[in-house]
C-alpha positions as CSV (number, residue, x, y, z in Angstrom):
1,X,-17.2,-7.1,-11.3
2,X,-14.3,-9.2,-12.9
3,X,-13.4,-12.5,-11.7
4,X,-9.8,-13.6,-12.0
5,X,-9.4,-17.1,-10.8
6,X,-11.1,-17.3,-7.3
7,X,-10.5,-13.2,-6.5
8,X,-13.5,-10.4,-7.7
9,X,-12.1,-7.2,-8.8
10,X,-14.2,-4.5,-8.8
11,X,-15.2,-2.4,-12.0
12,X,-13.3,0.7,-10.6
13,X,-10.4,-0.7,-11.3
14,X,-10.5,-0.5,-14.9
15,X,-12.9,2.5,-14.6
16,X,-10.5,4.6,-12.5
17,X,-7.7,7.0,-13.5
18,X,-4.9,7.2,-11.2
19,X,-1.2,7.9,-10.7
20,X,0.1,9.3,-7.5
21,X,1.1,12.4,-7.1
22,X,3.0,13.0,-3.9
23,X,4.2,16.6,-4.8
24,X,0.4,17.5,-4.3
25,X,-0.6,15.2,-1.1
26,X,2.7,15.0,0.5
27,X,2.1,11.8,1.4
28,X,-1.0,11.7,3.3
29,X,-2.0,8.0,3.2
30,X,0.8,7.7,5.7
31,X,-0.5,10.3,8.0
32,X,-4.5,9.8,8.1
33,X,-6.8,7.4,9.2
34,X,-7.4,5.6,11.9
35,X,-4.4,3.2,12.3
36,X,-1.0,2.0,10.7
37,X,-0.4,0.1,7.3
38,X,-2.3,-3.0,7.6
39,X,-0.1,-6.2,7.7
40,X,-0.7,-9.5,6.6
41,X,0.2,-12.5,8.8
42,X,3.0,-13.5,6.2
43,X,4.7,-9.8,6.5
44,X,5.4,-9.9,10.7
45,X,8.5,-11.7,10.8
46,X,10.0,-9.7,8.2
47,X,8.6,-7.0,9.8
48,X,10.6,-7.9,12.5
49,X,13.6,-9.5,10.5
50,X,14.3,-5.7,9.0
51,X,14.4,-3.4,11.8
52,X,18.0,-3.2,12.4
53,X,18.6,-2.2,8.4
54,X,15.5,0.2,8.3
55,X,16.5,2.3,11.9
56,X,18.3,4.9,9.9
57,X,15.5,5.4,8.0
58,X,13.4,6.8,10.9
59,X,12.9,9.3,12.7
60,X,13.9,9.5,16.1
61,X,10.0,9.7,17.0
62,X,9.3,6.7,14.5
63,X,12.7,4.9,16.3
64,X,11.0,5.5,19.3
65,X,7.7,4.0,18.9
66,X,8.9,1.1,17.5
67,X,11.3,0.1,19.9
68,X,7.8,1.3,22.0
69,X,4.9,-0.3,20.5
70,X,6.8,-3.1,18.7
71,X,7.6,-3.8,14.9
72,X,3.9,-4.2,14.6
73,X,0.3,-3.7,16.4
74,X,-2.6,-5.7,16.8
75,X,-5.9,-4.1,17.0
76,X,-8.9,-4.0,18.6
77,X,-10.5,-6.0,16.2
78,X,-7.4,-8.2,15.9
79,X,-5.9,-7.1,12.7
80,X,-2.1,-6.5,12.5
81,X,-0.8,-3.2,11.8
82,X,2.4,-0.7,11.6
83,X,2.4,0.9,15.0
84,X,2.2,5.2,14.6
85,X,3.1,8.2,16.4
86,X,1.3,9.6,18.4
87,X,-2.0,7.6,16.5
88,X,-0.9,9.9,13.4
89,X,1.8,9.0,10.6
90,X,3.5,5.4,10.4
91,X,6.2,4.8,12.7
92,X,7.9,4.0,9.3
93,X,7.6,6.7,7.6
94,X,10.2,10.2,7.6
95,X,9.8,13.2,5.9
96,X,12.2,14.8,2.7
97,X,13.4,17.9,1.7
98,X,10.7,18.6,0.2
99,X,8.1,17.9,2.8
100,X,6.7,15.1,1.5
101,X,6.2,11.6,3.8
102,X,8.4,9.0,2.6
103,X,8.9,4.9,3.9
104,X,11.7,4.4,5.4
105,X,10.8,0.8,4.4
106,X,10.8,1.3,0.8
107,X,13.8,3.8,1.0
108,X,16.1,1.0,2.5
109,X,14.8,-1.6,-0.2
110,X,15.6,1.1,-2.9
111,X,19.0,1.7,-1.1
112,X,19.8,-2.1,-1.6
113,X,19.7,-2.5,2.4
114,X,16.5,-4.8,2.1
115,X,15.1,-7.3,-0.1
116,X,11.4,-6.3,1.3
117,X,10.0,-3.2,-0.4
118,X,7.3,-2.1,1.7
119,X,3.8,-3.4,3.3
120,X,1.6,-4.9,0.5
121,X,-1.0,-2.8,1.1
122,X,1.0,0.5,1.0
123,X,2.4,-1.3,-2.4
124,X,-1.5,-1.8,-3.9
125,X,-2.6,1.5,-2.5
126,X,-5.4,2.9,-3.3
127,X,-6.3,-0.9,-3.6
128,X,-7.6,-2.4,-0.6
129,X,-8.2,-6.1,-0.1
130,X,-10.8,-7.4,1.8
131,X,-11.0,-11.4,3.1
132,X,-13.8,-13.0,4.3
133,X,-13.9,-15.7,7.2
134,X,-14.1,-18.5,3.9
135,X,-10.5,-16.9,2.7
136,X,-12.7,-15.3,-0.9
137,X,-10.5,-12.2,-1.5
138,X,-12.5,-9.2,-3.3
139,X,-9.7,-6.1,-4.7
140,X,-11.7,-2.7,-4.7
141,X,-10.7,0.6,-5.2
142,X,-11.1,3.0,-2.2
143,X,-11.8,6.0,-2.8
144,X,-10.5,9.1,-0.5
145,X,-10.5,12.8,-0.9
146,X,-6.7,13.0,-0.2
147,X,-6.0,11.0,-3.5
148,X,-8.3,13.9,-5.6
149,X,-4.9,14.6,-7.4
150,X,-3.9,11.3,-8.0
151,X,-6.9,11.1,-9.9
152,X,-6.7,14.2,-12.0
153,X,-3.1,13.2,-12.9
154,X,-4.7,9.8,-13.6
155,X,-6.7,11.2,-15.9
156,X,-4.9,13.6,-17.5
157,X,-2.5,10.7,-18.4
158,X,-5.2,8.1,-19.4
159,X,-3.4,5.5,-17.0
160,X,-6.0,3.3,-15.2
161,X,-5.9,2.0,-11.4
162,X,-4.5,-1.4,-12.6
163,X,-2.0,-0.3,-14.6
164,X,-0.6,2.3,-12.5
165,X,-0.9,-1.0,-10.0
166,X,1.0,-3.5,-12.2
167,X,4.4,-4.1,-10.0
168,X,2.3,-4.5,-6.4
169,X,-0.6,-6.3,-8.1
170,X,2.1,-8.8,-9.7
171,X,3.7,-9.3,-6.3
172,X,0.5,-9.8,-4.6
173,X,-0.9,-12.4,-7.2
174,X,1.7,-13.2,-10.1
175,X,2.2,-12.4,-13.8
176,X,-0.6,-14.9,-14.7
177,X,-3.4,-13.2,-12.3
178,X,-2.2,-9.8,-13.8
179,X,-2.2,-11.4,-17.5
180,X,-5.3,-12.8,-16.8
181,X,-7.0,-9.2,-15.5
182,X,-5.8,-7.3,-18.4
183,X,-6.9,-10.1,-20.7
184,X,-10.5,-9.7,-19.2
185,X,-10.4,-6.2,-19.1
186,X,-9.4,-5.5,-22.4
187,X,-12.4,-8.3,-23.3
188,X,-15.1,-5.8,-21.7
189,X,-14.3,-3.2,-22.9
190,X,-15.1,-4.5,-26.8
């Protein structure tokens, strides 16, 4: 465990090798599990500020269940999340060409429609943060069967978990944090 000012990082973040590779898993973070994108109280309004500029980014089933379910859930155990279709992918998301699942989010910031790129926790993927009631953050890795590829390309490329996770792991804590974990990590491992 690595502590970087009051947050713990877990080992596996150093330990792990990973770089997405969506021509493999054609997106399937967006498809499984149990529920949307988890949101953090800070992203709902601009959750709702953007849905006029990410429409035609949709689908017309993702359209649908947003205009349905809202810009955003809440749960059952009162956590706020994208809503989905039909309880499978993100309302947000669309397929490509290629039949890989895309956000429509992210394909609207990178279109210059937005300045919002996507959730932060599609952004730190396979990163997950977890809070307790005291507000102590913890970062670990989590580890999924539909990221196997991700990992072999990880490897194959010698790119750890936190750098393939600079950009959303800056945005979530700053340059410092991010100086500050590489500067630790670099000190374990001589």
């Amino acid at each position: 465990m690595i502590k970087v000012g009051e947050i713990l990082v877990s080992d596996d973040i150093k330990e792990v090798e990973f770089v997405c590779h969506l021509e493999k898993c054609k997106g399937a973070c967006c498809v499984e599990g149990d529920l949307g994108a988890p949101l953090e109280e800070d992203e709902l309004q601009v959750m709702k500020d953007i849905q006029e500029a990410v429409k035609p980014y949709l689908t017309p089933e993702g359209r649908e269940e947003v205009e349905r379910q809202g810009a955003y859930i809440l749960d059952e155990d009162g956590d706020y999340s994208t809503p989905t279709i039909k309880g499978r992918e993100c309302a947000y998301s669309h397929y490509n060409e290629q039949g890989v699942l895309k956000c429509g989010i992210e394909q609207a910031y990178l279109d210059g429609k937005i300045s919002y790129r996507k959730p932060i926790s599609c952004h730190l993927y396979p990163i997950r943060i977890t809070k307790n009631k005291k507000g102590f953050e913890a970062v670990n890795y989590h580890k999924w069967s539909i990221c196997s590829a991700a990992c072999s390309l990880g490897k194959s490329l010698q790119v750890p978990l936190y750098k393939f996770l600079k950009d959303p792991l800056v945005r979530k804590y700053g340059q410092a944090w991010y100086d500050e974990l590489v500067e630790k990590v670099d000190a374990k491992e001589n």
